[in-house]
C-alpha positions as CSV (number, residue, x, y, z in Angstrom):
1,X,-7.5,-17.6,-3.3
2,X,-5.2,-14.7,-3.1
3,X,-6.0,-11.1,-2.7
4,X,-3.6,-8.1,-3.3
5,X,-4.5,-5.0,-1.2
6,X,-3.5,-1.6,-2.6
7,X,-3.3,1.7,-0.4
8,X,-1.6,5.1,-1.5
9,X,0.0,6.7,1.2
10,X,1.4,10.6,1.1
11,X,2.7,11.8,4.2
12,X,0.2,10.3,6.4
13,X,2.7,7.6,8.3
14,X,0.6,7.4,11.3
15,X,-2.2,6.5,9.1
16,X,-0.8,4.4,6.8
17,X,0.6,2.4,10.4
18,X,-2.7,1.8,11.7
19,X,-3.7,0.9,8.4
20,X,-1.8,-2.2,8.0
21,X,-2.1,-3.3,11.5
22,X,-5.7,-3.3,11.1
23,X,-5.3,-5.1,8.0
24,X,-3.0,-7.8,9.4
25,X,-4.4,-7.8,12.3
26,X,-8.3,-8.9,11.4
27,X,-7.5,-10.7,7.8
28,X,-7.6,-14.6,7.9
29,X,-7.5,-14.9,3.7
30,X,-3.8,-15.3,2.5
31,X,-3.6,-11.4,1.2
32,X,-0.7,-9.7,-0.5
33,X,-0.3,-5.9,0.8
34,X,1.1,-3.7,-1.5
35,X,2.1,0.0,-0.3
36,X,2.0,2.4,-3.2
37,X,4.1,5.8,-1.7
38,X,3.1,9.0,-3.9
39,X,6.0,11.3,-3.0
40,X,6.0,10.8,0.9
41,X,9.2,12.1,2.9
42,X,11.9,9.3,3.8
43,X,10.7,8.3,7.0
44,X,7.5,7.2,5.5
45,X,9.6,5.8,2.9
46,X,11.5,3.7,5.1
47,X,8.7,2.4,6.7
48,X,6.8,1.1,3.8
49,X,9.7,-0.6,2.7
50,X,9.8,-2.5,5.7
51,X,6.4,-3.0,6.1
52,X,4.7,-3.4,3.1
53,X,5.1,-7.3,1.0
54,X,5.4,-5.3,-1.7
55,X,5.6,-1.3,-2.3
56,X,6.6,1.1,-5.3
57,X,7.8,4.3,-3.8
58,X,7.6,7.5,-6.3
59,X,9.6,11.1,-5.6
60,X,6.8,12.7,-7.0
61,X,2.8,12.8,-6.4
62,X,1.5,10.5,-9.2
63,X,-2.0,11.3,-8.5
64,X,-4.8,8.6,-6.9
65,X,-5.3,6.9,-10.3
66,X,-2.1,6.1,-12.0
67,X,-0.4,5.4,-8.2
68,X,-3.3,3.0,-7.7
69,X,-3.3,1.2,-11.4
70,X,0.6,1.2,-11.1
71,X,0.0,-1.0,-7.5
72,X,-2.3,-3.1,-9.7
73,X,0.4,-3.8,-12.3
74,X,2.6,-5.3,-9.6
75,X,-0.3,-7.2,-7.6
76,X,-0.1,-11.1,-7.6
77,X,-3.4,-11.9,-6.1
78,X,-6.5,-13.7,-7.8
79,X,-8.2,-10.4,-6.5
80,X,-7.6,-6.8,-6.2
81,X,-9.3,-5.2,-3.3
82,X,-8.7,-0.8,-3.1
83,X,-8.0,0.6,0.4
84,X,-7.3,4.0,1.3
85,X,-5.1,4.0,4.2
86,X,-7.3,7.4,5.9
């Protein structure tokens, strides 16, 4: 069993940071992060590239919804689990 997690992230970075260590950190189920970035500034940007097993980055605010069913779109897992990264 596979599960996609799916956070939004806008301009929070230090958030979004302890977010996924807390997420690798206490998950034993093979999981599949996915990063969605609504319109964040590069740094942020940069960071969920790196960090994320898979991430769509937007230049503009897409909104909670559509950022979050977009991240579903892409998810691989048998599961979806929603996490907001605050």
């Amino acid at each position: 069993m596979k599960i996609s997690v799916i956070t939004l992230s806008w301009d929070n970075l230090d958030y979004t940071k302890a977010f996924v260590k807390s997420i690798r950190k206490n998950t034993s189920f093979p999981n599949e992060l996915i990063i969605v970035d609504n319109g964040s500034e590069s740094n942020t940007r940069r960071w969920v590239e790196k960090n994320a097993d898979q991430f769509l980055i937007f230049d503009e605010n897409q909104g909670f919804s559509k950022g979050f069913n977009e991240g579903v779109k892409i998810a691989k897992g048998d599961y979806i689990m929603m996490a907001n990264n605050d």
